[in-house]
C-alpha positions as CSV (number, residue, x, y, z in Angstrom):
1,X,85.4,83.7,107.0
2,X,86.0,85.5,103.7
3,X,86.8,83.4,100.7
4,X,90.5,83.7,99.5
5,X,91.4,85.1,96.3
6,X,92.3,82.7,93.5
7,X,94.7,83.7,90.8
8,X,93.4,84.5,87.0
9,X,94.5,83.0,83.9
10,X,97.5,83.3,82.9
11,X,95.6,84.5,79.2
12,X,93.9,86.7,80.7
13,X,96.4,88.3,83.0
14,X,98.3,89.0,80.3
15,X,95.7,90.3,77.9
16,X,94.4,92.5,80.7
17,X,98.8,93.7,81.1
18,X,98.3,94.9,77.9
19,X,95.2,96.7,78.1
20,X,95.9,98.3,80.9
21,X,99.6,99.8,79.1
22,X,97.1,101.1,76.7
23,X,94.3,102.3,78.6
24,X,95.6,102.6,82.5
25,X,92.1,103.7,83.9
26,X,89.8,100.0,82.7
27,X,88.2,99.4,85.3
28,X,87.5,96.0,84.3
29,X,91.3,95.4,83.7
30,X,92.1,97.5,87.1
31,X,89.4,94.7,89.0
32,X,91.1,91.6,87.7
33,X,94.5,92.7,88.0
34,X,94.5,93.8,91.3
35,X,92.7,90.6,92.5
36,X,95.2,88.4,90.8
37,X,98.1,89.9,92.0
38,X,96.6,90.4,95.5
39,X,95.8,86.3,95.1
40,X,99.3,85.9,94.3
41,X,100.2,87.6,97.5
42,X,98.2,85.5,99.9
43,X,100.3,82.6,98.1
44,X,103.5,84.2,98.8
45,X,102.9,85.7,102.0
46,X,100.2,83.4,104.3
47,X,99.2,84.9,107.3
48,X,97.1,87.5,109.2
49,X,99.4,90.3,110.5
50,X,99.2,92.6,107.7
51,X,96.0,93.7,105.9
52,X,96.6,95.2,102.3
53,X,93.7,97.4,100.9
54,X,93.3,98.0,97.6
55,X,89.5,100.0,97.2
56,X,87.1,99.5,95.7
57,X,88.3,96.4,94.8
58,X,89.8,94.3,97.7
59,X,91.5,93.6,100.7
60,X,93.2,90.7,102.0
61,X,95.7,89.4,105.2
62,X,98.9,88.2,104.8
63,X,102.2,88.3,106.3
64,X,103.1,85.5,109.5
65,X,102.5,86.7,112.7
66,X,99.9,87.9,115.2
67,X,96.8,87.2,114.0
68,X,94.1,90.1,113.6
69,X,90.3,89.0,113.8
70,X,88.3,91.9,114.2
71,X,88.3,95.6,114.3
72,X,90.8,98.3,112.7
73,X,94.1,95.8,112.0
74,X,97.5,97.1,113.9
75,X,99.1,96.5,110.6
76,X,97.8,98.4,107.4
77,X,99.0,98.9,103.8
78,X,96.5,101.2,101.6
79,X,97.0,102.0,98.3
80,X,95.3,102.5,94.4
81,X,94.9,99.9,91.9
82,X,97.5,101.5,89.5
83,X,100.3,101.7,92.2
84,X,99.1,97.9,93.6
85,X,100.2,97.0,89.8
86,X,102.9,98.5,89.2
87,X,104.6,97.4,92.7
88,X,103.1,93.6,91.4
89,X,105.3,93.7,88.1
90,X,108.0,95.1,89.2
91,X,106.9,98.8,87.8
92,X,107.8,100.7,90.7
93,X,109.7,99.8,93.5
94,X,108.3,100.1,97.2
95,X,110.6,103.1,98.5
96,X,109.4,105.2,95.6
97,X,105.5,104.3,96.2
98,X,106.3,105.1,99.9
99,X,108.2,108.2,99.5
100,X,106.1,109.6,96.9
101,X,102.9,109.6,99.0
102,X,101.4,106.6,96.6
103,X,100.9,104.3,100.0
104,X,100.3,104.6,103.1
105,X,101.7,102.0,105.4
106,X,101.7,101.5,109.4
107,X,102.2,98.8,111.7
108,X,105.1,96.3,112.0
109,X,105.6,94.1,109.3
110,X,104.3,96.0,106.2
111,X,107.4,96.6,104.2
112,X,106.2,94.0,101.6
113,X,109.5,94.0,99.5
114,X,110.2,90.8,100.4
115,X,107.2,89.6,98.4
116,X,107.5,91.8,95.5
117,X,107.1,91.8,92.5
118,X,104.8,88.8,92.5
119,X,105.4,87.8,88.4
């Protein structure tokens, strides 16, 4: 069983924010980011229906419902780490993301606006 994401400091959260206003491509600030707001997800949202992919850095389940153990997931949301973050904070709504081609999303249950933002 994969290990869950755990959330980062709340200092270091915010010191990676404000790195990543200045320089948007870190890829250090980009890793821990992404896994602390995909950790806060897996808080918000428990489950196994949905699988949210954020490459190269991680993927996790969440959402209630049918549980998916193996193979390609009926429910998938695929996206960069720069739209992942700015969906997190509040940044960018989900429509826009959608609309504008900036994620991908198909199944049932992987409209996440219920869960976002996550700060």
């Amino acid at each position: 069983m994969p290990r869950r994401l755990t959330p980062a400091p709340a200092a270091e959260v915010s010191a990676a924010l404000e790195r990543h206003r200045v320089d948007p491509d870190g890829s250090e600030d980009l890793r821990l980011l992404t896994k602390h707001f995909l950790a806060l997800l897996q808080q918000r949202a428990p489950g196994n229906s949905v699988e949210v992919r954020v490459p190269p850095y991680a993927a996790v389940q969440v959402v209630p419902g049918v549980r998916h153990t193996r193979g390609t997931p009926p429910a998938v949301v695929e996206l960069d780490a720069a739209t992942w973050i700015a969906l997190a904070t509040g940044d960018l709504a989900w429509d826009a993301a959608r609309s504008d081609g900036r994620l991908r999303a198909s199944g049932e249950r992987t409209d996440l606006t219920p869960y976002l933002p996550l700060r």
